[in-house]
C-alpha positions in Angstrom: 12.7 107.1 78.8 15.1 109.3 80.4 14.2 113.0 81.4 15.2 115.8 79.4 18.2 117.4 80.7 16.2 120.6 82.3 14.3 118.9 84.6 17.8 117.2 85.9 19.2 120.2 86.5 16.1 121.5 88.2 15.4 118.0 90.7 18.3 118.1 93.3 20.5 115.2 93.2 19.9 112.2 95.8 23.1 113.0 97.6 21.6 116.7 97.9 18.5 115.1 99.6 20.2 112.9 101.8 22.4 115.3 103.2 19.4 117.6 103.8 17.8 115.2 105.3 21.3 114.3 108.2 21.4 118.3 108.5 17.9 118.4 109.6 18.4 115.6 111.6 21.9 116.6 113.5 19.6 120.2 113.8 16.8 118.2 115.3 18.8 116.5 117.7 20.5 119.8 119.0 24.0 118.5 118.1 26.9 120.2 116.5 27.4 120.0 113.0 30.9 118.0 111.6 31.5 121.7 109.8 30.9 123.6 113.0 32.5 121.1 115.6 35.3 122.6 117.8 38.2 121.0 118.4 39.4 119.8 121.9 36.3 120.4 123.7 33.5 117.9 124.3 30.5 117.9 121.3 28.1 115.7 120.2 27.4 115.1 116.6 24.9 112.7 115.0 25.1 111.2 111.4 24.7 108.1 109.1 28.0 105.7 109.7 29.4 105.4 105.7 32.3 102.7 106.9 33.1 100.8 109.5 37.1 99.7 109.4 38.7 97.2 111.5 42.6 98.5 111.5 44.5 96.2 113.4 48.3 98.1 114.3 51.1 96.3 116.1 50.1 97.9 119.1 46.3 97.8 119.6 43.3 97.1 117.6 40.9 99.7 116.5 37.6 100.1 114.9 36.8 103.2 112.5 34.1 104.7 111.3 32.8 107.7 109.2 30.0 109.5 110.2 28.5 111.7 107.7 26.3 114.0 108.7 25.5 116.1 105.8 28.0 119.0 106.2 31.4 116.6 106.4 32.8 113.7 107.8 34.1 112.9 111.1 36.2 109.3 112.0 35.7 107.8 115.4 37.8 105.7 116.5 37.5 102.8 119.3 40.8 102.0 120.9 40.9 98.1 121.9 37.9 97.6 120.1 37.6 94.8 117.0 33.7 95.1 117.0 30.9 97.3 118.2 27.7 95.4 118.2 25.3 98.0 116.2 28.2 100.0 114.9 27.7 99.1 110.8 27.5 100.9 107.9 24.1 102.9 107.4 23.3 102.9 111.1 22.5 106.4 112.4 24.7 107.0 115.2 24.9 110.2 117.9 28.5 110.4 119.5 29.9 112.5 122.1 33.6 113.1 122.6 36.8 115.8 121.6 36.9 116.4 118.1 40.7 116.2 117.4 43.1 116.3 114.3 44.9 113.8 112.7 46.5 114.9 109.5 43.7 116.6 107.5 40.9 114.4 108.9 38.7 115.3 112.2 38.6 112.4 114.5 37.5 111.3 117.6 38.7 108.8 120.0 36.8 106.3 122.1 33.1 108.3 121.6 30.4 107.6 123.6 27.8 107.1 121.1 24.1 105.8 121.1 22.5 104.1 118.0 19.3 105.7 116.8 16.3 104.5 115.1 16.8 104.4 111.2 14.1 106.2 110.9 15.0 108.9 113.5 
């Protein structure tokens, strides 16, 4: 039996609790937040990776993903890259780099990263 409509509108949604749960983690980690990142100097950010895109260009290869980390989302991009062993969807990820522009979307290039524990 369903719940009644009050108590749905009481119990936060499980998007609500998951990005709770990445702010407290980015927090935890004493990285910037994707809201708060600056542009064009070095950062490090931390998040859960949503995609990971292979978009191959006439001139080089490179691997996307999105890292969410509860306050927005950031692409990073590998130059050269057609794989990242570790780099796949749902792994938590803590990357360093310039936060950048490209359109309307935050990006950053070729990021250091380290994978973390799932359960980090």
């Amino acid at each position: 039996m369903p719940a009644p409509r009050f108590i749905e509108r009481l119990l936060p949604s499980a998007q609500t609790v998951e990005a709770d749960e990445l702010r407290v983690g980015t927090l935890q980690r004493r990285c910037a937040t994707v809201a708060n990142a600056p542009l064009a100097v070095p950062v490090t950010v931390s998040g859960t990776l949503r995609t990971v895109t292979l978009r191959p260009t006439a001139d080089v290869a490179a691997l996307e993903a999105e890292l969410y980390d509860g306050t927005g989302t950031l692409t990073l991009i590998w130059l050269g890259r057609r794989a990242i062993r570790g780099i796949t969807p749902g792994r938590i990820v803590q990357a360093s780099g310039r936060v950048t522009m490209r359109g309307e979307h935050l990006v950053m290039f070729n990021p250091t990263y380290e994978l973390l524990p799932v359960s980090a």
